[in-house]
C-alpha positions as CSV (number, residue, x, y, z in Angstrom):
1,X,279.7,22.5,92.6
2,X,280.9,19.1,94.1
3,X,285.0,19.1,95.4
4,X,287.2,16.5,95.6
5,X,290.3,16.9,98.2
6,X,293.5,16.1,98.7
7,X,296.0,17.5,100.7
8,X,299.3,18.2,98.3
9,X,301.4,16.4,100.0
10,X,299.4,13.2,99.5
11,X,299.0,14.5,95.9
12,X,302.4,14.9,94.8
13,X,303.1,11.1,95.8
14,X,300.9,10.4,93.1
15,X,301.3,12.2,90.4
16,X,304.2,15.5,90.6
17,X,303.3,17.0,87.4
18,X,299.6,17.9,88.6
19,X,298.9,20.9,91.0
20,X,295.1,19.6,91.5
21,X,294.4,18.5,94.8
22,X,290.8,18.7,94.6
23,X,288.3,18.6,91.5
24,X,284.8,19.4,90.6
25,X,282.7,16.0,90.6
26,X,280.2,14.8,87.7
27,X,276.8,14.5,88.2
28,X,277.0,10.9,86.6
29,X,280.0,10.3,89.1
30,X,279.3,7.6,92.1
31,X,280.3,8.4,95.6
32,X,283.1,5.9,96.6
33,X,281.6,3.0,99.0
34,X,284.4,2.0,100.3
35,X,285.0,2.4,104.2
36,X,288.6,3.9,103.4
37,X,287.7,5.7,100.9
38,X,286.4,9.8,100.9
39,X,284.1,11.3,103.0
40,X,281.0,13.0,102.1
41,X,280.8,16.9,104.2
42,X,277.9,18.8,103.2
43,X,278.5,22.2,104.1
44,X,276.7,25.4,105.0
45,X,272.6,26.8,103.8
46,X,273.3,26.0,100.5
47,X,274.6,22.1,101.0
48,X,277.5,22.0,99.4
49,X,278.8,18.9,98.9
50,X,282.9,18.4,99.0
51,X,284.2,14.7,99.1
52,X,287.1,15.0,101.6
53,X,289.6,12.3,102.5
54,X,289.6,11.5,106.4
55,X,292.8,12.1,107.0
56,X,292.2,16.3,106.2
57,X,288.9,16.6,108.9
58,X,291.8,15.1,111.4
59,X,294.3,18.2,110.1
60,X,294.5,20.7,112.9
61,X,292.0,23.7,111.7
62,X,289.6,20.9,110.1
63,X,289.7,19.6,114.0
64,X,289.1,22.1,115.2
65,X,286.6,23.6,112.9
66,X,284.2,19.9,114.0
67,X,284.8,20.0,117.7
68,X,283.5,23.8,117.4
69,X,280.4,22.8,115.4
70,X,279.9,19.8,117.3
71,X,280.2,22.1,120.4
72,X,276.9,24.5,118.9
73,X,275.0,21.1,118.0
74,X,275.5,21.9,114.2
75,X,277.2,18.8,113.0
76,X,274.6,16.5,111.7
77,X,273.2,14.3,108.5
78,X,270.8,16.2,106.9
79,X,267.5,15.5,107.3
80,X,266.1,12.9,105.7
81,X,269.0,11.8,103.8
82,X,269.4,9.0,102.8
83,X,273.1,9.1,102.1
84,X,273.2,10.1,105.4
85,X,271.9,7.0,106.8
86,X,273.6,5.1,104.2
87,X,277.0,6.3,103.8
88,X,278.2,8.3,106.8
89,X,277.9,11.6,105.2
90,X,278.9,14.3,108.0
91,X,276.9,17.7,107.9
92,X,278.6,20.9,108.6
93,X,276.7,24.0,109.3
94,X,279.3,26.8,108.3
95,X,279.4,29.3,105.8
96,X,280.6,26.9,102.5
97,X,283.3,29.8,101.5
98,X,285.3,29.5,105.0
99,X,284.8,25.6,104.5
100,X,286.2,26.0,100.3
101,X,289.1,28.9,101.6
102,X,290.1,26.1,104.5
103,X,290.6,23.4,101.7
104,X,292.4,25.8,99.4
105,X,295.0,26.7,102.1
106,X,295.4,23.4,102.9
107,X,295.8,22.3,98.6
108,X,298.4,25.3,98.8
109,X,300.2,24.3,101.6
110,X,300.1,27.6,103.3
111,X,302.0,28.0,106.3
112,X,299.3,29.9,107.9
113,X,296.5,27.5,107.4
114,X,297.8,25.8,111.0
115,X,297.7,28.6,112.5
116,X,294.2,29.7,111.9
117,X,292.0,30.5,115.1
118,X,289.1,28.8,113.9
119,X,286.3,30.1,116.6
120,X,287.1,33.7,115.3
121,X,287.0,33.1,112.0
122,X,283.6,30.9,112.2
123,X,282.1,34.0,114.8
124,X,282.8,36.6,111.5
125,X,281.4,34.5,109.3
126,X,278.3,33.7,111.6
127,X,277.9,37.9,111.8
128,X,277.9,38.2,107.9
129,X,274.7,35.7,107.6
């Protein structure tokens, strides 16, 4: 299943009556083109695919969760995608649960989602797989 993010603080500008911050995409549903627009991350084994807005990879764990990947060399397109080549799709080789629980802090505006110590949690989840 496909996601959809947003971070509720962007949501509730839009729209206060919905508690959705992220949704499950159709398969007949295009991936935005424009530059501004979401971000595809493809996440864990299994290649998950959540479309993201930029502004939540920049949040502090979502920071830090890339610059610990990109540290073990296991950020990348996947191979021989051509999304990938075509629309910036950024690859993230985590277990797609910490990736899903990370957005759903963030869509519930948990107070302990900043202060998450990323590298341990990705080190459990890398023992469990």
């Amino acid at each position: 299943m496909d996601c959809f993010v947003l971070p509720g603080s962007i949501l509730r500008r839009w729209s206060s009556g919905s508690s959705l911050r992220y949704r499950a995409l159709e398969a007949e549903e295009g991936l935005y083109e424009a530059e501004t627009g979401p971000v595809t991350v493809v996440v864990g084994k299994e290649r998950r695919e959540f479309l993201v807005d930029p502004f939540v990879l920049e949040e502090s764990p979502f920071r830090a969760l890339m610059d610990a990947v990109r540290k073990e060399g296991k950020g990348r397109a996947p191979p021989g995608s051509t999304k990938a080549r075509n629309k910036g799709v950024i690859f993230v080789d985590v277990d797609a649960i910490l990736f899903e629980h990370m957005l759903w802090l963030l869509r519930n505006d948990c107070s302990s989602f900043f202060e998450l110590n990323v590298e341990e949690i990705i080190d459990f989840y890398a023992q469990e797989s």
